[in-house]
N, C-alpha and C positions, 0 to 999 in steps of 0.2 A: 504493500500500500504506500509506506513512505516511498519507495523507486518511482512510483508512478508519479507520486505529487511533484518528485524534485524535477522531472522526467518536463512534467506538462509546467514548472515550473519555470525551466530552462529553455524551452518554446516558447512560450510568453513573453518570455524578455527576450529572445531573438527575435522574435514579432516585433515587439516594440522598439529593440535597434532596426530593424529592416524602415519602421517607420519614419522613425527619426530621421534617419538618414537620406530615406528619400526627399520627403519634408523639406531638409536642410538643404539637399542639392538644388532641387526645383525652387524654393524659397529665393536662393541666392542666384539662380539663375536671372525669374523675377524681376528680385529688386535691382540686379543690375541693368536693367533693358530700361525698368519703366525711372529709375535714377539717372541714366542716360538722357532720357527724352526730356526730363525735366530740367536737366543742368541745361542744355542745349538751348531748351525753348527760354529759360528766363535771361541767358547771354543774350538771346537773340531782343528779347523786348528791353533790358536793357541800355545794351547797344543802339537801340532805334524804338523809342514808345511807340512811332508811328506804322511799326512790321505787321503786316497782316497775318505773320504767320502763316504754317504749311500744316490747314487743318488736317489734309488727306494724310501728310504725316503722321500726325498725332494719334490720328486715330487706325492707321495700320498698327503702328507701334505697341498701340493701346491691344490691337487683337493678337499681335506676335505674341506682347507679352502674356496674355490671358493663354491664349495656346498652349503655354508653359505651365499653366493651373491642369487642362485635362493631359497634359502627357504627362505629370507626373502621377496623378490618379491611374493611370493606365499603366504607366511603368510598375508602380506598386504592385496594381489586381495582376498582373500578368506576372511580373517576375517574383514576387516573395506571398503571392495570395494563392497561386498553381489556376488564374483565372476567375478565383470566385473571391465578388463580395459586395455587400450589404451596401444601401442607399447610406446610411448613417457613418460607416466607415469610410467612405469614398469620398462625402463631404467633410468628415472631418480632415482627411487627409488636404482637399483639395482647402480646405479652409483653412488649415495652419500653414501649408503653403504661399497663401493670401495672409495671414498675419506676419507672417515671417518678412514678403516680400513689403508692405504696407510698413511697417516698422523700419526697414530701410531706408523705406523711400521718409520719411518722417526726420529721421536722423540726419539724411544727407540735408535734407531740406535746412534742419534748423540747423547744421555748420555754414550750409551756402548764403541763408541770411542773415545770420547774425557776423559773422566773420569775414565774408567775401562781398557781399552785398546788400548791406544795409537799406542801402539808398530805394532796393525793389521795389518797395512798397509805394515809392513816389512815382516811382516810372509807368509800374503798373497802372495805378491811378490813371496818368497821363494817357497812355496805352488803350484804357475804358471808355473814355472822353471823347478820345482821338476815335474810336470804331464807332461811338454813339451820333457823331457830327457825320462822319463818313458813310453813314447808313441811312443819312437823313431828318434827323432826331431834329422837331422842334424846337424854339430857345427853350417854352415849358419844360418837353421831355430833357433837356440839355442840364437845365436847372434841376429836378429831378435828381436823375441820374449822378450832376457834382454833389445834391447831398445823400445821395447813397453811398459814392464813394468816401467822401468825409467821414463818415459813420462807418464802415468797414475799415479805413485809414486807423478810427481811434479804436475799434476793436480791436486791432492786427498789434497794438502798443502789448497787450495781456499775454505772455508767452504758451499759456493753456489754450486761450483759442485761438493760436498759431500751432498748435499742436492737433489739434480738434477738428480744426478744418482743413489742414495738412491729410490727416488721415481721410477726412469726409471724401477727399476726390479720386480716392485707389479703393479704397478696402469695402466698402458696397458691388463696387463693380467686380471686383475679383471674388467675393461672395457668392454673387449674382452666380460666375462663371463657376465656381464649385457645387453650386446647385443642379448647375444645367453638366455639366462632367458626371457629378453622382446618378443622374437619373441618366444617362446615356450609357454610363460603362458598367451601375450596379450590374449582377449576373451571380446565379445562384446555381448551386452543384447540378441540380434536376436541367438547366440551359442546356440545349446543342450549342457548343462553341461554334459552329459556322454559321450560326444566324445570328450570334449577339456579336455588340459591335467590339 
């Protein structure tokens, strides 16, 4: 009885390194793609409030990296699951991968603002204004819009909700993407593998 317990015990915890690990690969995968696209895009407004930016960029990058949430869910169920596994277990995988890569992206952020460039939050500003005019925006909507900016200006001073909404603009979406991984790759022993995905 004890052989067995230590048996299923030492399973268990190879389970859970297999997880970990994958987790950690695909996490850091992730955070460096969508940490990339970020340092890039805020050089680029920056450099120039008035850059239209390369939304078709953004949002490839944005699906490259999500891509990286279901291949590691998949990497997992295939190589260390022998193919099977539960809705619940696929997204949590797919979601600590999305934590992992979110909390990256969060850190880079608040070294690249506070240390590298302070000044963002002004340019941005500028950048908001500059696409609000350029889109056609009323003086009303114009006025508006400067004091909505002002008012996110003097929230953005609280380092918490610079943290807050740092996270608010990755970690839903890569949520989202482990939800839609769990229900695509879950697969149970009784499945024909040549019909599940």
């Amino acid at each position: 009885m004890t052989v067995v317990c230590v048996r299923e015990s030492i399973f268990t915890a190879a389970k859970l390194n297999n997880m970990k690990k994958t987790v950690f690969v695909f996490g850091l995968i992730n955070g460096v793609l969508i940490c990339s696209m970020m340092i890039y895009s805020t050089a680029a407004c920056c450099k120039n409030p008035e850059t239209t930016g390369n939304d078709v960029l953004g949002y490839a990058s944005m699906l490259v990296a999500a891509a990286f949430i279901f291949i590691g869910v998949k990497h997992f169920r295939d190589k260390y699951q022998q193919g099977v596994i539960s809705f619940g277990k696929a997204f949590q995988v797919g979601a600590l991968i999305t934590l992992i890569a979110s909390t990256m992206y969060v850190i880079v952020w608040l070294i690249d603002y506070y240390v590298f460039i302070p000044e963002f939050i002004d340019k941005y500003s500028e950048h908001m204004l500059y696409r609000a005019r350029a889109d056609g925006a009323s003086p009303a909507e114009l006025a508006e819009k400067a004091k909505e900016v002002a008012d996110f200006k003097e929230l953005y001073k609280n380092p918490l909700f610079v943290v807050l909404t740092t996270f608010v603009e990755v970690l839903p979406i890569g949520l989202a993407v482990a939800v839609i991984s769990a229900l695509i790759l879950k697969r149970r022993k009784k499945e024909n593998p040549e019909l599940s995905f």
